[in-house]
N, CA, C and O of each residue as an XYZ file, in Angstrom:
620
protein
N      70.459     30.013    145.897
C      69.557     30.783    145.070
C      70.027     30.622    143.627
O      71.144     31.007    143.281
N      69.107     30.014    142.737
C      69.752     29.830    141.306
C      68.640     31.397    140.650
O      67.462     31.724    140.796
N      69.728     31.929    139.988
C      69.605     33.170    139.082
C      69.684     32.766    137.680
O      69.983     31.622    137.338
N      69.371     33.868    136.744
C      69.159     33.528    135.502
C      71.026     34.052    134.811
O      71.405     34.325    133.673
N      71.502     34.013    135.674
C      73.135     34.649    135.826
C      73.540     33.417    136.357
O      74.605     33.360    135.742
N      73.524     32.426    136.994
C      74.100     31.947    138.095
C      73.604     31.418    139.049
O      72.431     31.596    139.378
N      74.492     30.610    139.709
C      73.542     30.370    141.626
C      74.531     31.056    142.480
O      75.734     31.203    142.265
N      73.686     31.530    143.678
C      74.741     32.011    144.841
C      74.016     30.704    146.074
O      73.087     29.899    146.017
N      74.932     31.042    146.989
C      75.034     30.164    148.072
C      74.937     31.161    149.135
O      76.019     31.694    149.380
N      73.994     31.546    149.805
C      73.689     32.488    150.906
C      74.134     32.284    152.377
O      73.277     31.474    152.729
N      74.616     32.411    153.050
C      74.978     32.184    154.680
C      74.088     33.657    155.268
O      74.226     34.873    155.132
N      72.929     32.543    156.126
C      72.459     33.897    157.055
C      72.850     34.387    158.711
O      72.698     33.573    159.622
N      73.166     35.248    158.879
C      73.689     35.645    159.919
C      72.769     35.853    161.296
O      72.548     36.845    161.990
N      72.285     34.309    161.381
C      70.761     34.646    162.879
C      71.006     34.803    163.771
O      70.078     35.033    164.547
N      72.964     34.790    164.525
C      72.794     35.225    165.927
C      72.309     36.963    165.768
O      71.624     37.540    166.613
N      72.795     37.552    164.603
C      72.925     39.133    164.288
C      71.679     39.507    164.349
O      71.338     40.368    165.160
N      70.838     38.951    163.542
C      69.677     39.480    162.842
C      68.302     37.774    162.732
O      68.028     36.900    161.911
N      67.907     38.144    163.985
C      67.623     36.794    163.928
C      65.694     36.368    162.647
O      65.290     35.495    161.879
N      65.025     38.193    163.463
C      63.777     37.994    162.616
C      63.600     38.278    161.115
O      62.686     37.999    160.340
N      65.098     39.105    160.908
C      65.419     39.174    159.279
C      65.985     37.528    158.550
O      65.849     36.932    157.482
N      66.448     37.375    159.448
C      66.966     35.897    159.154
C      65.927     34.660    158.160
O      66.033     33.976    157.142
N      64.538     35.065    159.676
C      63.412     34.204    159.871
C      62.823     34.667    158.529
O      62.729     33.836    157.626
N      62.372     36.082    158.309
C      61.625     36.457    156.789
C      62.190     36.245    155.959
O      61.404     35.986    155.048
N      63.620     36.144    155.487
C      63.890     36.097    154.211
C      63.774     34.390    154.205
O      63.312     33.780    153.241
N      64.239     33.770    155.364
C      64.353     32.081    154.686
C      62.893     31.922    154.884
O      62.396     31.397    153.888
N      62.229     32.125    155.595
C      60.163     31.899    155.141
C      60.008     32.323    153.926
O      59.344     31.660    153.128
N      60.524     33.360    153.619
C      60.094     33.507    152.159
C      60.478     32.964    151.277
O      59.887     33.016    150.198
N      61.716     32.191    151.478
C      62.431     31.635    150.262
C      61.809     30.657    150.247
O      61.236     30.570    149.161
N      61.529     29.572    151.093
C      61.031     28.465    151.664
C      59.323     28.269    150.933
O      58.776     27.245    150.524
N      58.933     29.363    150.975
C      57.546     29.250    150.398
C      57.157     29.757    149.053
O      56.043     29.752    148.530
N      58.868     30.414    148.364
C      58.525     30.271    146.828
C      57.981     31.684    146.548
O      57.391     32.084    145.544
N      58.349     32.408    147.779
C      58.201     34.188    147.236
C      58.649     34.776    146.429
O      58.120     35.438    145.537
N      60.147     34.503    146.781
C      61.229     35.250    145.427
C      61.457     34.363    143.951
O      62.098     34.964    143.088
N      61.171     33.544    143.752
C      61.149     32.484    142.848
C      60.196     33.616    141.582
O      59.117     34.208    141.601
N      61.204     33.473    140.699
C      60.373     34.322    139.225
C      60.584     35.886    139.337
O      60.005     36.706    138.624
N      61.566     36.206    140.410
C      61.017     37.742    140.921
C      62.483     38.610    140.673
O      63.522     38.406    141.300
N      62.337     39.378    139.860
C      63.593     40.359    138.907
C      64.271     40.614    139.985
O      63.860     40.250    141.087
N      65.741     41.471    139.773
C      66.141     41.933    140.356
C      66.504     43.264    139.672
O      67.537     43.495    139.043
N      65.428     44.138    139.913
C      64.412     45.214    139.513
C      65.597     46.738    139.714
O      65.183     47.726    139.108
N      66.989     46.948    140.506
C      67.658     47.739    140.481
C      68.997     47.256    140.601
O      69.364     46.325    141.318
N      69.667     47.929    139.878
C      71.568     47.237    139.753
C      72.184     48.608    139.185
O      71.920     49.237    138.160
N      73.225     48.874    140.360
C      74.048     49.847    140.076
C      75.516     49.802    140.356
O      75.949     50.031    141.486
N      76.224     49.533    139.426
C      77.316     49.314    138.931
C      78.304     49.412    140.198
O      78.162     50.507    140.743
N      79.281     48.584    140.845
C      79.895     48.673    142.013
C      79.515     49.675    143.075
O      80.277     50.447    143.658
N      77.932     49.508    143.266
C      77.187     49.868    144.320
C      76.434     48.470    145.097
O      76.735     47.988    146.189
N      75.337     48.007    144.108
C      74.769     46.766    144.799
C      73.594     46.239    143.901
O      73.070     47.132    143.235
N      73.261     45.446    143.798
C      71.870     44.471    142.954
C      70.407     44.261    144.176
O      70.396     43.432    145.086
N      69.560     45.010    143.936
C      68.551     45.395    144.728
C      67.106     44.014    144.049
O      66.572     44.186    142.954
N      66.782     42.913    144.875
C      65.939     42.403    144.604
C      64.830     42.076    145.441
O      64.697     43.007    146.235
N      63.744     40.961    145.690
C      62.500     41.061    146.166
C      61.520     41.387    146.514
O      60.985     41.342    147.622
N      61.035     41.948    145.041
C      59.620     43.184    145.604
C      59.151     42.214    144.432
O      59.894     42.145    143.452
N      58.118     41.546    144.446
C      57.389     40.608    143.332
C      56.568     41.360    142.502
O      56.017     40.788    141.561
N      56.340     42.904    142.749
C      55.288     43.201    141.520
C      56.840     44.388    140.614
O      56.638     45.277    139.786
N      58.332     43.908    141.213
C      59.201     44.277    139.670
C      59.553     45.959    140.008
O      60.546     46.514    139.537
N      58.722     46.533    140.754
C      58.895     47.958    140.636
C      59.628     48.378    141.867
O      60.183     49.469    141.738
N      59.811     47.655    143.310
C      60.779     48.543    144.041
C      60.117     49.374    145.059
O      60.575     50.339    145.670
N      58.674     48.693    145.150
C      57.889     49.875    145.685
C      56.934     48.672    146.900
O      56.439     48.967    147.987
N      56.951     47.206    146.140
C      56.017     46.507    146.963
C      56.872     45.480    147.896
O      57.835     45.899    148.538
N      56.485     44.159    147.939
C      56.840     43.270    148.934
C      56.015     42.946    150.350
O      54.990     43.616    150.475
N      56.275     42.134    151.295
C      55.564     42.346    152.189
C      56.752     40.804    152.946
O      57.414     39.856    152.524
N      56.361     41.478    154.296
C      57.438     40.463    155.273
C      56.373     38.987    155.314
O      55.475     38.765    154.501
N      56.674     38.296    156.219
C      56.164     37.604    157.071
C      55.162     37.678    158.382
O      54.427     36.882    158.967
N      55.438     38.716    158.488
C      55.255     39.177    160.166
C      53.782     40.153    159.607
O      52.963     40.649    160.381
N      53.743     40.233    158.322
C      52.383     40.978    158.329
C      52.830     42.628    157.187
O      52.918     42.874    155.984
N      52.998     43.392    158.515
C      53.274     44.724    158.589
C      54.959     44.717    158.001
O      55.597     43.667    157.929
N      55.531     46.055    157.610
C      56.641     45.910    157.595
C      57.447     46.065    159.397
O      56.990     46.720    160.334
N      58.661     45.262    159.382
C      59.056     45.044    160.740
C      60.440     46.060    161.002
O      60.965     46.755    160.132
N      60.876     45.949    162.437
C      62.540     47.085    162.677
C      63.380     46.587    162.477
O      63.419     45.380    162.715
N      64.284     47.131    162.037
C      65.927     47.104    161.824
C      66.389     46.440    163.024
O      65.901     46.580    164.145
N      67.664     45.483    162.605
C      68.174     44.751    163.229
C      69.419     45.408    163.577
O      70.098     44.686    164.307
N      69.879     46.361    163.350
C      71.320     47.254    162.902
C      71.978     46.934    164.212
O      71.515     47.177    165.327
N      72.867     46.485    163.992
C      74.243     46.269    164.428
C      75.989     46.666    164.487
O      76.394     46.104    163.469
N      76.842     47.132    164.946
C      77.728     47.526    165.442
C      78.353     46.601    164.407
O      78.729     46.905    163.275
N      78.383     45.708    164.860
C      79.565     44.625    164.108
C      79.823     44.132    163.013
O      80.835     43.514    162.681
N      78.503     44.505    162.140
C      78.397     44.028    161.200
C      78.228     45.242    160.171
O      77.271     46.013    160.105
N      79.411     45.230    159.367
C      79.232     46.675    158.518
C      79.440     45.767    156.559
O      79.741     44.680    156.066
N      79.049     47.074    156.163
C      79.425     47.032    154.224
C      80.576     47.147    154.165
O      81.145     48.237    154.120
N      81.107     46.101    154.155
C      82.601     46.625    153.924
C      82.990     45.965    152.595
O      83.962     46.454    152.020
N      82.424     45.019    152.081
C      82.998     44.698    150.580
C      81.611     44.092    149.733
O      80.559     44.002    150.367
N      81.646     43.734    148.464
C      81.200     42.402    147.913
C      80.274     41.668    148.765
O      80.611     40.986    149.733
N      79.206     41.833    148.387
C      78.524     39.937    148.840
C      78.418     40.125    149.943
O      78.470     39.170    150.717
N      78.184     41.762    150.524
C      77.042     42.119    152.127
C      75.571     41.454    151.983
O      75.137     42.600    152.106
N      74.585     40.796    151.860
C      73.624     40.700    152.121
C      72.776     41.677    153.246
O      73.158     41.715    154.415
N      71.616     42.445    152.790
C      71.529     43.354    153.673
C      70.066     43.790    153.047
O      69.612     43.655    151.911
N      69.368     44.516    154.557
C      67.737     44.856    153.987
C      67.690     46.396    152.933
O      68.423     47.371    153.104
N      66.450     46.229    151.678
C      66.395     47.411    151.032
C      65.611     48.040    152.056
O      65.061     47.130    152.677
N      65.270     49.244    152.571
C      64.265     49.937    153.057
C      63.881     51.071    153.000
O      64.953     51.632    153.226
N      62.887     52.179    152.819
C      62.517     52.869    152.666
C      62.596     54.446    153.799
O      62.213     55.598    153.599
N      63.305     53.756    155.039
C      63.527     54.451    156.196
C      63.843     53.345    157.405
O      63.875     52.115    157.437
N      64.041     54.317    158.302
C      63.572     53.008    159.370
C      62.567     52.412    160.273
O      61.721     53.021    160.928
N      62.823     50.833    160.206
C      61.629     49.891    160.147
C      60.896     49.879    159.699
O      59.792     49.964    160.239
N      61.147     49.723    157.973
C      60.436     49.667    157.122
C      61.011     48.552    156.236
O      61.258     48.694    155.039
N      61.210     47.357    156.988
C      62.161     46.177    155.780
C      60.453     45.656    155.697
O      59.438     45.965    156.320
N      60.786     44.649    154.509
C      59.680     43.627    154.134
C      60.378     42.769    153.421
O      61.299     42.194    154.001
N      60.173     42.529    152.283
C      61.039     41.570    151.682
C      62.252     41.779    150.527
O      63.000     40.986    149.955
N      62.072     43.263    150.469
C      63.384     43.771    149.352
C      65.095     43.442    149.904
O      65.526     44.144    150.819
N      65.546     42.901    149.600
C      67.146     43.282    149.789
C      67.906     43.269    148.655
O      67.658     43.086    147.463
N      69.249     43.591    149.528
C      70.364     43.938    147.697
C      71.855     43.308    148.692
O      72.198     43.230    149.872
N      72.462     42.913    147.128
C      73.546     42.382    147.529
C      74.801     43.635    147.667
O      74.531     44.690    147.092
N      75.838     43.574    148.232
C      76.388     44.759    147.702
C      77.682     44.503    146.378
O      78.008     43.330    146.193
N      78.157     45.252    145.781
C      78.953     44.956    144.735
C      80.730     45.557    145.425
O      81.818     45.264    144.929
N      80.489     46.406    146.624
C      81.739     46.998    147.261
C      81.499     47.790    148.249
O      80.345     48.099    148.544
N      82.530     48.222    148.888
C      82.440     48.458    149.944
C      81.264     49.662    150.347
O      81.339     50.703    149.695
N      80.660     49.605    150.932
C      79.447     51.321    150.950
C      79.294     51.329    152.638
O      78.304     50.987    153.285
N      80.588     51.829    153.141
C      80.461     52.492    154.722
C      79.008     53.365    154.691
O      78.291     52.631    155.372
N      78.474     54.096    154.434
C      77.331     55.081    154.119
C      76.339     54.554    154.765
O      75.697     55.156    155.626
N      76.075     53.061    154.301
C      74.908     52.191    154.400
C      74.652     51.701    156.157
O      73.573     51.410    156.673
N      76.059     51.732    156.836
C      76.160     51.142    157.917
C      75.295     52.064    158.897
O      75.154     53.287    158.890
N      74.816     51.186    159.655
C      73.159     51.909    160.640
C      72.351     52.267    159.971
O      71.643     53.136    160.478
N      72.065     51.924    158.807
C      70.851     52.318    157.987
C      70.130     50.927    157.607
O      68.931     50.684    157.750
N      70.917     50.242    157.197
C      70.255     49.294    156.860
C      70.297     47.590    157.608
O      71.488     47.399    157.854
N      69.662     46.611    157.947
C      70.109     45.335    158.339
C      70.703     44.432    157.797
O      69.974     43.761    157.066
N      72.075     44.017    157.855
C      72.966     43.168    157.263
C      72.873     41.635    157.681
O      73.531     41.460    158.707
N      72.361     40.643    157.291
C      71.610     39.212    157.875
C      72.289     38.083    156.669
O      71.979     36.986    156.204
N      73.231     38.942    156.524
C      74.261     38.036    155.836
C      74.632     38.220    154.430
O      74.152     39.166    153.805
N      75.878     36.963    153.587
C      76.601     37.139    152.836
C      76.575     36.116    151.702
O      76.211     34.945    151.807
N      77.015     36.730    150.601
C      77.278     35.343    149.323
C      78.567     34.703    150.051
O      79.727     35.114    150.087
N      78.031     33.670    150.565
C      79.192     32.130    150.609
C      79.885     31.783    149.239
O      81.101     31.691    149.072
N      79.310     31.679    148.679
C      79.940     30.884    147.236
C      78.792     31.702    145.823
O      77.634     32.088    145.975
N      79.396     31.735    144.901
C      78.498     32.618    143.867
C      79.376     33.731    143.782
O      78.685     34.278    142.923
N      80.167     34.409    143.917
C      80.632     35.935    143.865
C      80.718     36.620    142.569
O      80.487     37.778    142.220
N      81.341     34.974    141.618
C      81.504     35.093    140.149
C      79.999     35.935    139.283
O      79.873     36.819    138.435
N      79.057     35.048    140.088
C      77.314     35.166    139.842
C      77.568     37.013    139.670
O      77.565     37.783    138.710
N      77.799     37.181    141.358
C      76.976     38.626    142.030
C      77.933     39.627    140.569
O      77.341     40.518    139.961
N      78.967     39.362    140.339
C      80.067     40.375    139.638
C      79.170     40.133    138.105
O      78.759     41.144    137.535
N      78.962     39.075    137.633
C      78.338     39.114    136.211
C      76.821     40.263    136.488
O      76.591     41.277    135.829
N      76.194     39.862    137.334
C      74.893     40.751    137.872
C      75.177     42.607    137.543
O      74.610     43.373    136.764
N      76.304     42.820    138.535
C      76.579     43.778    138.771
C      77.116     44.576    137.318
O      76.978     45.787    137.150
N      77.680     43.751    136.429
C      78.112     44.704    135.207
C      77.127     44.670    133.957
O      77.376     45.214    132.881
N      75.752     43.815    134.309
C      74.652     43.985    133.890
C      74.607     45.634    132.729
O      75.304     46.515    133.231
N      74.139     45.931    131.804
C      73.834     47.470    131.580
C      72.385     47.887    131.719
O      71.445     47.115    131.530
N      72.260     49.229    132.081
C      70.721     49.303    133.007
C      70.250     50.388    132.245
O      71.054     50.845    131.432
N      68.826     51.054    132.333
C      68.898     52.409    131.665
C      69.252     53.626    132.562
O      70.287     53.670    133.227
N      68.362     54.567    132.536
C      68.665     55.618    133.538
C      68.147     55.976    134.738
O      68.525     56.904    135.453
N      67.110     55.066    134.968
C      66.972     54.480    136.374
C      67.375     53.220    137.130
O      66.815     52.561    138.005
N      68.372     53.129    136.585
C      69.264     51.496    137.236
C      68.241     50.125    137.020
O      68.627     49.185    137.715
N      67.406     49.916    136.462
C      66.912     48.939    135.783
C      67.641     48.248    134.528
O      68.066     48.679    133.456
N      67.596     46.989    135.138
C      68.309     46.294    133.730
C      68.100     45.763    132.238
O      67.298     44.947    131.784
N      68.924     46.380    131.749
C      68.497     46.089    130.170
C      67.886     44.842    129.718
O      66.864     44.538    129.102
N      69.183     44.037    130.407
C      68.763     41.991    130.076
C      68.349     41.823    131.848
O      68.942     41.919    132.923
N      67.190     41.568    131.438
C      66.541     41.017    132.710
C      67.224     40.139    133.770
O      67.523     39.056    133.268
N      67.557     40.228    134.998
C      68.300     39.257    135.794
C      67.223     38.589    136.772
O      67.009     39.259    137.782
N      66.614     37.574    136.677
C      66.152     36.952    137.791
C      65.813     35.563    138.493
O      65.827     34.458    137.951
N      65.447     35.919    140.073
C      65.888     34.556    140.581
C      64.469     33.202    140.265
O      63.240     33.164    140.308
N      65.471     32.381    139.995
C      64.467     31.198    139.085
C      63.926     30.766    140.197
O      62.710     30.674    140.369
N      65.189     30.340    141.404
C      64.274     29.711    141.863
C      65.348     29.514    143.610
O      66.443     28.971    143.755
N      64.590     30.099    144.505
C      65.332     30.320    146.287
C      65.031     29.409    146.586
O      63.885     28.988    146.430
N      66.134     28.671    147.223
C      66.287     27.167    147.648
C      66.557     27.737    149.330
O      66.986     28.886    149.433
N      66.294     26.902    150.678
C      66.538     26.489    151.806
C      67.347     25.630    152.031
O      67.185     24.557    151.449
N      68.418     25.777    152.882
C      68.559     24.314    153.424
C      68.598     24.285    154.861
O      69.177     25.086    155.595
N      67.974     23.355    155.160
C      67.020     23.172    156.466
C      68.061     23.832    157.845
O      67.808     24.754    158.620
N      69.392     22.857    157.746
C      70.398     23.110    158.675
C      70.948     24.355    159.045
O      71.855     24.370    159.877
N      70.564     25.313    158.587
C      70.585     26.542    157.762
C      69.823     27.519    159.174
O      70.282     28.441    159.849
N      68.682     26.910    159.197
C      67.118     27.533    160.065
C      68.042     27.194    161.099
O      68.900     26.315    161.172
N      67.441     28.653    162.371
C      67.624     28.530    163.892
C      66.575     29.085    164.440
O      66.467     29.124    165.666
């Protein structure tokens, strides 16, 4: 994923989370998140992106409807560079997620974790000390230019 910060290098986690897996790389794949802010950032909490109309409120999966949580036992927030679904409750993902900036036990069974920054961390940490106003929106705009696939990647 090249950012206007950086590129990260994503590893998705499809034995875990296999249909979160499937929506976010369909979406990347077809140029969803491409141009699309990363609309909330809160300071060694996490960088909240993919809702294309910017506000945190829209998005839409693959599958149509929004789809259920993948939540898993094994897979917790435990540092940096969780990859994981934004959602509104549960089974309510679509296409928002956030990276995390540190550890947030809190989050675990709430949300679907479908993977991690491989390479980029330098990226996620410049993101994260971003300055925002008083609704965690960022001052200097951060966003992704442009979500790359790589094929070997898909299961």
């Amino acid at each position: 994923m090249e950012t206007t910060m950086g590129n990260l290098v994503i590893e998705l986690y499809w034995d875990h989370a296999p249909r979160t897996c499937r929506n976010f790389y369909e979406l990347a794949k077809r140029g969803y998140y491409n141009d699309v802010i990363f609309h909330r950032i809160i300071k060694d909490f996490m960088c909240q992106g993919g809702d294309p109309t910017g506000t945190g409120k829209g998005g839409e999966s693959i599958y149509g409807a929004k789809f259920a949580d993948e939540v898993t036992r094994t897979l917790k927030h435990t540092g940096a560079g969780v990859l994981s679904m934004a959602n509104s409750g549960p089974d309510t993902n679509a296409s928002q997620f956030f990276i995390t900036l540190a550890p947030c036990p809190w989050l675990d069974g709430h949300h679907t974790i479908f993977g991690r920054v491989m390479s980029g961390m330098q990226t996620v940490r410049r993101m994260g000390n971003v300055q925002t106003d008083v609704q965690d929106r960022p001052l200097q705009e951060v966003r992704v230019v442009k979500a790359y696939v790589i094929p070997n990647q898909q299961q």
